[in-house]
PDB file of N, CA, C and O in Angstrom:
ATOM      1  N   UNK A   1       0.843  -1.184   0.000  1.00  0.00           N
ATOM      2  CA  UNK A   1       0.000   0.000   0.000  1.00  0.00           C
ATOM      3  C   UNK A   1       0.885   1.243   0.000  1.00  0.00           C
ATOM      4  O   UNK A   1       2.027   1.292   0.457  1.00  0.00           O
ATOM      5  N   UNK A   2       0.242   2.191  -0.544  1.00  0.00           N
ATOM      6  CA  UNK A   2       1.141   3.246  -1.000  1.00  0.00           C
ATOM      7  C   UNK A   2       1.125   4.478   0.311  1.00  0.00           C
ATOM      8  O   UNK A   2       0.340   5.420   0.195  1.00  0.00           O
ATOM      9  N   UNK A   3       2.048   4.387   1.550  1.00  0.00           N
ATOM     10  CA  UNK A   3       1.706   5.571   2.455  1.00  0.00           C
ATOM     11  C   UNK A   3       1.710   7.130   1.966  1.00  0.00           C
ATOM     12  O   UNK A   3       0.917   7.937   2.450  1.00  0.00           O
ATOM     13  N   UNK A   4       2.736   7.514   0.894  1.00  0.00           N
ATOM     14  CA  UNK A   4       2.481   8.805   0.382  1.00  0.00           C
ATOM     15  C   UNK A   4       2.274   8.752  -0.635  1.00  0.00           C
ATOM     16  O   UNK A   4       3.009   8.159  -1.424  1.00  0.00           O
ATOM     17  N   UNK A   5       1.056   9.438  -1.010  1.00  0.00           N
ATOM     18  CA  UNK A   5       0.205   9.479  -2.438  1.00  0.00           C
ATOM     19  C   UNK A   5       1.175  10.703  -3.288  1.00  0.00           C
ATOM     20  O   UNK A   5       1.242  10.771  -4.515  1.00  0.00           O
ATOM     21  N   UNK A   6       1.824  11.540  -2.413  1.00  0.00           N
ATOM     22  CA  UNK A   6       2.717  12.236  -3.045  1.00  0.00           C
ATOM     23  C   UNK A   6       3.845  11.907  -4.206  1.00  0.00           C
ATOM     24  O   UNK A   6       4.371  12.757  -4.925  1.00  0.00           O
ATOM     25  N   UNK A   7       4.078  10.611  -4.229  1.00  0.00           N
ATOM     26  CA  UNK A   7       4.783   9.650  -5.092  1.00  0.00           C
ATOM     27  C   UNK A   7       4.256   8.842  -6.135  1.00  0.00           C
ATOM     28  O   UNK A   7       4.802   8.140  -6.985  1.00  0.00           O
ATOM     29  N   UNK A   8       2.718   9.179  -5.798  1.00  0.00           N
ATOM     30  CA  UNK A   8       2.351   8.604  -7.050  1.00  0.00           C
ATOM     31  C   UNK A   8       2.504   9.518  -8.291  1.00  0.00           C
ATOM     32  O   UNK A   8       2.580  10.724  -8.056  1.00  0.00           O
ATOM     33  N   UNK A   9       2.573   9.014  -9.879  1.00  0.00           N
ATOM     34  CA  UNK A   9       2.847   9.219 -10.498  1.00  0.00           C
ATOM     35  C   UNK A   9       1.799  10.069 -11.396  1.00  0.00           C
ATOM     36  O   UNK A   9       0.745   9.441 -11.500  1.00  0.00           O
ATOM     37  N   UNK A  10       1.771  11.575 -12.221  1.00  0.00           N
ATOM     38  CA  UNK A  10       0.580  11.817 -12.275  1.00  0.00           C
ATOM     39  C   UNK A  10      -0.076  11.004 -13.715  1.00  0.00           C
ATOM     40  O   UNK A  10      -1.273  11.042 -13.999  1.00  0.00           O
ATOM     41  N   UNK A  11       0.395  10.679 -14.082  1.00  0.00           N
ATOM     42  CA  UNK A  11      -0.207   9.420 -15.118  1.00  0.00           C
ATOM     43  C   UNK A  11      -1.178   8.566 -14.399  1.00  0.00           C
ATOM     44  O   UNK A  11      -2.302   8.258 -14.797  1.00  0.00           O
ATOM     45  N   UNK A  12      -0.509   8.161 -13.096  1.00  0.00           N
ATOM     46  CA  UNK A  12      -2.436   7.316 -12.703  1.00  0.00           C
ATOM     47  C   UNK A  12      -3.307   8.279 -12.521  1.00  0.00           C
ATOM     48  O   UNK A  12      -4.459   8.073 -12.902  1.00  0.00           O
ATOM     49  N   UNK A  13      -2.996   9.444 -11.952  1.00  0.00           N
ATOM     50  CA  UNK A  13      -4.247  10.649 -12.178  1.00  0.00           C
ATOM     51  C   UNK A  13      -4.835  10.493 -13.528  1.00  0.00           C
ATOM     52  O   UNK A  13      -5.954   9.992 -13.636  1.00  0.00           O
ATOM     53  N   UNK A  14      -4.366  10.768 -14.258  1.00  0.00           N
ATOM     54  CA  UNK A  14      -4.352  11.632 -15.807  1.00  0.00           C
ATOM     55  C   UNK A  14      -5.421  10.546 -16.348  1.00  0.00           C
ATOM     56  O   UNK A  14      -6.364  10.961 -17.022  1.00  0.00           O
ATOM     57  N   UNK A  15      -5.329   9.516 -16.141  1.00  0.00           N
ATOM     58  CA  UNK A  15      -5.487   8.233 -16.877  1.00  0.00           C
ATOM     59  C   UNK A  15      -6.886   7.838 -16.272  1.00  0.00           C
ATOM     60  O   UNK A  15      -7.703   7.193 -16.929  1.00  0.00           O
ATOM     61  N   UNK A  16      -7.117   8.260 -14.986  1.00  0.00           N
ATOM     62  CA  UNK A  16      -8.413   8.154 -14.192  1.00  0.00           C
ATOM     63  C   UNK A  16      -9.151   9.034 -14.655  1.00  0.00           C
ATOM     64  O   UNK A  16     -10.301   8.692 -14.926  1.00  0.00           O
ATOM     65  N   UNK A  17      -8.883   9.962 -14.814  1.00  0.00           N
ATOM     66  CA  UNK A  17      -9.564  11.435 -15.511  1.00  0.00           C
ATOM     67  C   UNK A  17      -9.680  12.043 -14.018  1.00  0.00           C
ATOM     68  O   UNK A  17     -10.734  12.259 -13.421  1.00  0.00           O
ATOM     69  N   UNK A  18      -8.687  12.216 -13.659  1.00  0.00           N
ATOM     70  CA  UNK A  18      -8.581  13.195 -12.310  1.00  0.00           C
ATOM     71  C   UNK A  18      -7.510  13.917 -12.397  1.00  0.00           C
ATOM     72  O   UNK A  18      -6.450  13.365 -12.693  1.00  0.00           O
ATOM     73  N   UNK A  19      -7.576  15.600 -12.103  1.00  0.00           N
ATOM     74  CA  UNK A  19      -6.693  16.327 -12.365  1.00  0.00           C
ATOM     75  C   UNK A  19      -5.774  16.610 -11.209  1.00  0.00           C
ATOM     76  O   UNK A  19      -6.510  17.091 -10.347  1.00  0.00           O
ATOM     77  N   UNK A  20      -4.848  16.572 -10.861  1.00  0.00           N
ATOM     78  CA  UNK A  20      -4.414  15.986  -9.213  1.00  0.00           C
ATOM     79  C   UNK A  20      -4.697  17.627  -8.362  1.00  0.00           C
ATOM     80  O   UNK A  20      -5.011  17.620  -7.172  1.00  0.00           O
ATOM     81  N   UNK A  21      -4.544  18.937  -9.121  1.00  0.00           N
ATOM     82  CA  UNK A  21      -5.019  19.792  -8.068  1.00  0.00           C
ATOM     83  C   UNK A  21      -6.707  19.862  -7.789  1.00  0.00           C
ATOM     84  O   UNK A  21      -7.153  20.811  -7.144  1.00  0.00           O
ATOM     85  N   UNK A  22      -7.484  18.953  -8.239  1.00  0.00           N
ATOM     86  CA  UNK A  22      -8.780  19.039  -8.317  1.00  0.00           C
ATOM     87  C   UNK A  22      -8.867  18.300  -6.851  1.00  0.00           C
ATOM     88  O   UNK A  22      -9.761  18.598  -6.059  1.00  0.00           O
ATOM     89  N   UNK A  23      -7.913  17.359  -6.567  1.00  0.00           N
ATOM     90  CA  UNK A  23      -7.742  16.605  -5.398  1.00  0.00           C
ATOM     91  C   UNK A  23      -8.155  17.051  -4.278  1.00  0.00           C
ATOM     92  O   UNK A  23      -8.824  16.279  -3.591  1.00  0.00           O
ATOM     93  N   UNK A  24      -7.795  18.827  -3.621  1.00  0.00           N
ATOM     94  CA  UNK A  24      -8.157  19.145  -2.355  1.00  0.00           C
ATOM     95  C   UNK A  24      -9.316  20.073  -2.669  1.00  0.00           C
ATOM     96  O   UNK A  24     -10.366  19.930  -2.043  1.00  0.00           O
ATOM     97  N   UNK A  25      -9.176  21.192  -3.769  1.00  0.00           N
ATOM     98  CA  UNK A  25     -10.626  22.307  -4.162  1.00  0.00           C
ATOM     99  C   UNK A  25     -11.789  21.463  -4.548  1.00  0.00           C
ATOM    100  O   UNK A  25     -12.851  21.961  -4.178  1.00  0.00           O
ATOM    101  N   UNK A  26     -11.900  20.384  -5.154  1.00  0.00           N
ATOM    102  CA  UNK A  26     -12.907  19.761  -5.828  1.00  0.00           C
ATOM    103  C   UNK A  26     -12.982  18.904  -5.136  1.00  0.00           C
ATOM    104  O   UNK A  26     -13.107  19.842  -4.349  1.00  0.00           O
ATOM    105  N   UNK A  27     -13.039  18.029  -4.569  1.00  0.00           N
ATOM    106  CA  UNK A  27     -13.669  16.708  -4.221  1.00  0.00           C
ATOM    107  C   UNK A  27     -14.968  16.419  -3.665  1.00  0.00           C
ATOM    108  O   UNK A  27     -15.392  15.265  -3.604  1.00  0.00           O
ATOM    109  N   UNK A  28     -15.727  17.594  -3.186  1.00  0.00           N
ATOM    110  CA  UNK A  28     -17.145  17.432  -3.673  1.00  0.00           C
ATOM    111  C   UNK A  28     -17.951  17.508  -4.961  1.00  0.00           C
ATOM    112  O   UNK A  28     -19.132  17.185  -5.092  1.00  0.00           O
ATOM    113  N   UNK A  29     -17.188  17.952  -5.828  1.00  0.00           N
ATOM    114  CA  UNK A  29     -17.797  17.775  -7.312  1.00  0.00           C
ATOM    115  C   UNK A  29     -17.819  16.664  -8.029  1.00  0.00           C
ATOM    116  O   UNK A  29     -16.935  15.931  -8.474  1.00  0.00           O
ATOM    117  N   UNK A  30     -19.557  16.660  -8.089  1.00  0.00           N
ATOM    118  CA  UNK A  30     -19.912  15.857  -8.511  1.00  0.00           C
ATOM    119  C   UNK A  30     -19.700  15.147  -9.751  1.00  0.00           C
ATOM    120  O   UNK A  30     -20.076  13.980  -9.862  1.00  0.00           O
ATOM    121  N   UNK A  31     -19.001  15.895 -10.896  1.00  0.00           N
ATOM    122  CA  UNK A  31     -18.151  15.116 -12.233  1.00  0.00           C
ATOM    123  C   UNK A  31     -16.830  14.560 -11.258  1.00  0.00           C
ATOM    124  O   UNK A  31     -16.902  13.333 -11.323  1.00  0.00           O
ATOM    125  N   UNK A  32     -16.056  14.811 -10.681  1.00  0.00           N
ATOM    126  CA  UNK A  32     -15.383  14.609 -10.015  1.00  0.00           C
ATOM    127  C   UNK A  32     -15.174  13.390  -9.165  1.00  0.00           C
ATOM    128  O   UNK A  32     -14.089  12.883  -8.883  1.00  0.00           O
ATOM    129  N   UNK A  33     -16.315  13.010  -8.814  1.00  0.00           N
ATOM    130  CA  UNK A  33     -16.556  11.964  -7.479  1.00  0.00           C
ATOM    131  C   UNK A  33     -17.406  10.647  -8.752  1.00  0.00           C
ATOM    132  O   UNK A  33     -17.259   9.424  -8.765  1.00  0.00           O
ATOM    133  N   UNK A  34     -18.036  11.298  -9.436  1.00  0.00           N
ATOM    134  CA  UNK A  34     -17.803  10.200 -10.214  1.00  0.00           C
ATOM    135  C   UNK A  34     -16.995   9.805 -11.674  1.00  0.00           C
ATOM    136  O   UNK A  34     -17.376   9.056 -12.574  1.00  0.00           O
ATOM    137  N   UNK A  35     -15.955  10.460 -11.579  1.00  0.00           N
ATOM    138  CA  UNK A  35     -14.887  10.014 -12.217  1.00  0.00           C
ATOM    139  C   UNK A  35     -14.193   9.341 -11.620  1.00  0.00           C
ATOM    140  O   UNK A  35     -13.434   8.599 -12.242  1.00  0.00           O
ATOM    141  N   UNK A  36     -14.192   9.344 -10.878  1.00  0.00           N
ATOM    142  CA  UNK A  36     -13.182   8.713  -9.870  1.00  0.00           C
ATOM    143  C   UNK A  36     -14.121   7.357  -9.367  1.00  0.00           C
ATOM    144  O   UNK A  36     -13.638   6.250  -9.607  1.00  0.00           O
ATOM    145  N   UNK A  37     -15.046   7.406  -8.886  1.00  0.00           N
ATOM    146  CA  UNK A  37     -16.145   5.879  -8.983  1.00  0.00           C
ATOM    147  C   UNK A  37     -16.101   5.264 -10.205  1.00  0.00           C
ATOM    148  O   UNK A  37     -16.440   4.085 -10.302  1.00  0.00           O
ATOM    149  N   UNK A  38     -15.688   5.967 -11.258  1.00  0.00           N
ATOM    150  CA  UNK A  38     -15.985   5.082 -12.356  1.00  0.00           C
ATOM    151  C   UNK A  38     -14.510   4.818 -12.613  1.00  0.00           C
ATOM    152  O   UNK A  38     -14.362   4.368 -13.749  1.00  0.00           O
ATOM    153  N   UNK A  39     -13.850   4.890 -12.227  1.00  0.00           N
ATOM    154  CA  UNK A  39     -11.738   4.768 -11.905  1.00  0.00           C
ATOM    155  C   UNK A  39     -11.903   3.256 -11.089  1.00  0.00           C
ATOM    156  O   UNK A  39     -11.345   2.168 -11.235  1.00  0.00           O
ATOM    157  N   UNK A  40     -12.690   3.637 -10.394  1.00  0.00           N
ATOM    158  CA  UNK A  40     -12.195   2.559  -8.989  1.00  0.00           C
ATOM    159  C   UNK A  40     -13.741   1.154  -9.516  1.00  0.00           C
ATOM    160  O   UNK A  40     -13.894   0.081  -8.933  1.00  0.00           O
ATOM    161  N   UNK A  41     -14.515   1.603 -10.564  1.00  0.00           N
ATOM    162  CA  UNK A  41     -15.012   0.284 -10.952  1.00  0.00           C
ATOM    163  C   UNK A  41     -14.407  -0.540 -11.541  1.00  0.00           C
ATOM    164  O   UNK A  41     -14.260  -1.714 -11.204  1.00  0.00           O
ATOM    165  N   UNK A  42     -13.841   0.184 -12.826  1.00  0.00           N
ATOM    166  CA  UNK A  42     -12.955  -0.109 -13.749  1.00  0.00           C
ATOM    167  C   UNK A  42     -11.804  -1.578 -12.883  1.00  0.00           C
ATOM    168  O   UNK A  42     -11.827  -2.798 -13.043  1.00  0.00           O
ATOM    169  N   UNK A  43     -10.899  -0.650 -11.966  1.00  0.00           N
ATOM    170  CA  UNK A  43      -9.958  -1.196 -11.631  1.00  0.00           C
ATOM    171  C   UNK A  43     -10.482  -2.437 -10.823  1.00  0.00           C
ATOM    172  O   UNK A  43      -9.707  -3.387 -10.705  1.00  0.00           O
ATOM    173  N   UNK A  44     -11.891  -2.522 -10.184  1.00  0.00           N
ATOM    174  CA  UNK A  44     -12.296  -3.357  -9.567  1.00  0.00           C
ATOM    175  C   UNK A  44     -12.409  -5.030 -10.323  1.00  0.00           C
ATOM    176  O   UNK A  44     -12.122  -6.207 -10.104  1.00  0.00           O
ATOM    177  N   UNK A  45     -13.149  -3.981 -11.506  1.00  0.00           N
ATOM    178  CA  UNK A  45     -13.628  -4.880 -12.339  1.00  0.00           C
ATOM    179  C   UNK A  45     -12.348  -5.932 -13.125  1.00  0.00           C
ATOM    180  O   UNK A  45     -12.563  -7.129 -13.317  1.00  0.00           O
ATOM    181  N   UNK A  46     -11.152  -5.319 -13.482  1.00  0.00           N
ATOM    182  CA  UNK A  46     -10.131  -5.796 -13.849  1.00  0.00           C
ATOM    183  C   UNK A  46      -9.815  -6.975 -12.724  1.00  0.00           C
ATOM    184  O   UNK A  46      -9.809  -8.203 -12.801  1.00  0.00           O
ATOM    185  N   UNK A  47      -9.590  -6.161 -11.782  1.00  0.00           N
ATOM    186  CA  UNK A  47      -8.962  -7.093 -10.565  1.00  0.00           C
ATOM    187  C   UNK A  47      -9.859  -8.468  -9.924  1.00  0.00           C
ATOM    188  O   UNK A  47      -9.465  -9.278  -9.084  1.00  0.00           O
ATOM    189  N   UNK A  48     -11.154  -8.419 -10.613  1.00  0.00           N
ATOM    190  CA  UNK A  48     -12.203  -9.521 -10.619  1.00  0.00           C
ATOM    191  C   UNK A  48     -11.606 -10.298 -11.484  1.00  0.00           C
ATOM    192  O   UNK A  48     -10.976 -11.321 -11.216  1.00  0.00           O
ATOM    193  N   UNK A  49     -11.838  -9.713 -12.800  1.00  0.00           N
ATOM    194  CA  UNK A  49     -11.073 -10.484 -13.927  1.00  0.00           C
ATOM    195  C   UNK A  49      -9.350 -11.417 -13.563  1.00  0.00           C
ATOM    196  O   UNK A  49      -9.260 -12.618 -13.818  1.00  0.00           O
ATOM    197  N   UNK A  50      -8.572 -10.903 -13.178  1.00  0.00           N
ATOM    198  CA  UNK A  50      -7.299 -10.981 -13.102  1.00  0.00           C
ATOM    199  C   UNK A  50      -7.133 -12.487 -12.004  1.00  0.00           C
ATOM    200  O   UNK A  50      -6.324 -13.414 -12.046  1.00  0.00           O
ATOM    201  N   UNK A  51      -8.635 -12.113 -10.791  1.00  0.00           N
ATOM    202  CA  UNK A  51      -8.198 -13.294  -9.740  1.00  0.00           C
ATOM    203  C   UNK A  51      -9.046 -14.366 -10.529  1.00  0.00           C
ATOM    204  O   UNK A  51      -8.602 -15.513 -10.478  1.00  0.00           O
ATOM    205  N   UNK A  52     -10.381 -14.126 -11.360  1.00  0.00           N
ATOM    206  CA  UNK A  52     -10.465 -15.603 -11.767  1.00  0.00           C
ATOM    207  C   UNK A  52      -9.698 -16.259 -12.308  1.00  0.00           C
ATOM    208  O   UNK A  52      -9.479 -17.432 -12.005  1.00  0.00           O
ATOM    209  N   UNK A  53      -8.982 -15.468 -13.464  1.00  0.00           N
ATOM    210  CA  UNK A  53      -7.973 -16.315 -14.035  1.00  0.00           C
ATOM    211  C   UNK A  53      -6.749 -17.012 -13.309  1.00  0.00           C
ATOM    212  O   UNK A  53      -6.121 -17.841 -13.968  1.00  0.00           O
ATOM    213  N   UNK A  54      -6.542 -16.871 -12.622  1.00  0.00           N
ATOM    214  CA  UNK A  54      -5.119 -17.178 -11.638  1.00  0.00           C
ATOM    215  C   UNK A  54      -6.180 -18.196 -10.849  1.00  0.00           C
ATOM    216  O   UNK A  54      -5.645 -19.304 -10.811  1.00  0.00           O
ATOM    217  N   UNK A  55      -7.794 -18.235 -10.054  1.00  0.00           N
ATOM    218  CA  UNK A  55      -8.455 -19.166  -9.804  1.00  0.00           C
ATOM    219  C   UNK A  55      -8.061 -20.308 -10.903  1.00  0.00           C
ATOM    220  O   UNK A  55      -7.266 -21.178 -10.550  1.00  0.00           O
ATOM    221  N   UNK A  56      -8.643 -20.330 -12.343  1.00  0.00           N
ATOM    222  CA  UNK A  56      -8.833 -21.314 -13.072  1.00  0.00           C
ATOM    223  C   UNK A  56      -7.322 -21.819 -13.227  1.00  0.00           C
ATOM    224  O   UNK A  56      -7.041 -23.016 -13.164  1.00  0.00           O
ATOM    225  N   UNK A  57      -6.677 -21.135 -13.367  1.00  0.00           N
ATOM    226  CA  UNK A  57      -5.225 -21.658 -13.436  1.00  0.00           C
ATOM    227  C   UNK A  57      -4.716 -22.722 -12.703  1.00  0.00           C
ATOM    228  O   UNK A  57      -4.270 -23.823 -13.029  1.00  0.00           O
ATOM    229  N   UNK A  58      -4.921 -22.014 -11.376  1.00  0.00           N
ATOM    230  CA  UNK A  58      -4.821 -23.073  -9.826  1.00  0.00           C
ATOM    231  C   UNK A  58      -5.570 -24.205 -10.153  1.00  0.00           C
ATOM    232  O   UNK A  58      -4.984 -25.288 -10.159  1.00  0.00           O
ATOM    233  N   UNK A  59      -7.220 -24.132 -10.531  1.00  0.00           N
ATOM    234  CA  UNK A  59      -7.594 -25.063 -10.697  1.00  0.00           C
ATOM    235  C   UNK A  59      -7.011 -26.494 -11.774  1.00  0.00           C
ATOM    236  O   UNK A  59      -7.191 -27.711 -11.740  1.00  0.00           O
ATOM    237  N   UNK A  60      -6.274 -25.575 -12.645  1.00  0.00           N
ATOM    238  CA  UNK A  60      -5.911 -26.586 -13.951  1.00  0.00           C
ATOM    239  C   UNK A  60      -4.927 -27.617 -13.293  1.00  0.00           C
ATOM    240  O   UNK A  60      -4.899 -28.845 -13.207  1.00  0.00           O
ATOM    241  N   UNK A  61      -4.013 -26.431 -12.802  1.00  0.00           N
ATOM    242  CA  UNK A  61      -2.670 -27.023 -11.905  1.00  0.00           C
ATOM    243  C   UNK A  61      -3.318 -28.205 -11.182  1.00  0.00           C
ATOM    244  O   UNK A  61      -3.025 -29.371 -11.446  1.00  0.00           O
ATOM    245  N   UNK A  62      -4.216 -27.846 -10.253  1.00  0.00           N
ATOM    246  CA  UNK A  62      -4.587 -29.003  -9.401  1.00  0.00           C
ATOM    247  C   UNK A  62      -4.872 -30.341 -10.031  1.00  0.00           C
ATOM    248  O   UNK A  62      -4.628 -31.393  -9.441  1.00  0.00           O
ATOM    249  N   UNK A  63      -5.579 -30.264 -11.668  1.00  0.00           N
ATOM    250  CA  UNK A  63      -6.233 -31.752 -12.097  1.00  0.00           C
ATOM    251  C   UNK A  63      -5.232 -31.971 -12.441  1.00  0.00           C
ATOM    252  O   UNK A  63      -5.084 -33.159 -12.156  1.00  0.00           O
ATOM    253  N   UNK A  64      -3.758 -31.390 -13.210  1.00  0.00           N
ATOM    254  CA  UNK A  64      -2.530 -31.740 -13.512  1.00  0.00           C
ATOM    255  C   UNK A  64      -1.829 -32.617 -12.661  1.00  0.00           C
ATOM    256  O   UNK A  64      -1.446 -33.730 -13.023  1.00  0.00           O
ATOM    257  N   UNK A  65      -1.577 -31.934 -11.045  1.00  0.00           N
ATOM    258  CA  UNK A  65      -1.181 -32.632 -10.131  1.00  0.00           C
ATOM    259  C   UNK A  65      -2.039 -34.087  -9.775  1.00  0.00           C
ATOM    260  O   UNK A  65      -1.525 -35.091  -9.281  1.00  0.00           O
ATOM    261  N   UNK A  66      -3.167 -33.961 -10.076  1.00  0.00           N
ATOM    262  CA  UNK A  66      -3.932 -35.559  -9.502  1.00  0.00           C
ATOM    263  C   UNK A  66      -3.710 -36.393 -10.839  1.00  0.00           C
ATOM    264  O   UNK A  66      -3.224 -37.466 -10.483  1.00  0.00           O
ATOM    265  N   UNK A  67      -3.853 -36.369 -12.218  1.00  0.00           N
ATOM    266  CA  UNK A  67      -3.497 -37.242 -13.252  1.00  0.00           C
ATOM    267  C   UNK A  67      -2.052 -38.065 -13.514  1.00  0.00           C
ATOM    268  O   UNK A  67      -1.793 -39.080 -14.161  1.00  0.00           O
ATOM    269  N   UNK A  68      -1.354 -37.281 -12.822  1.00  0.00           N
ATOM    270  CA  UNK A  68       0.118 -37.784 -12.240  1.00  0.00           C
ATOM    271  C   UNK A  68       0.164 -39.020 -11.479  1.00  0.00           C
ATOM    272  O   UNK A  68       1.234 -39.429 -11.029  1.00  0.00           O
TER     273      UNK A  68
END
């Protein structure tokens, strides 16, 4: 986990569609709050994607290991 966000890079901003000084004046704005919900679905949604596959994988591995 990242303790200073100060190091992040502004490309993950940019790329979220968040402008990084919008960070402390804006963050009740509402284009704003959901740009950023729709950032953190996205990435959710990937990271759903990413563990089934590494699931099915494990799984393959496993019938591999018992046909042995």
């Amino acid at each position: 986990m990242i303790s200073d966000y100060s190091k992040i890079p502004p490309i993950i901003y940019e790329s979220a569609g968040i402008i990084r000084s919008d960070d402390s004046n804006n963050s009740n704005d509402s284009a704003y709050l959901k740009r950023k919900l729709n950032y953190y679905e996205k990435i959710l949604l990937e990271k759903e994607l990413q563990l089934r596959i590494v699931q099915d994988e494990v799984e393959l591995l496993k019938k591999n290991m018992n046909h042995k």
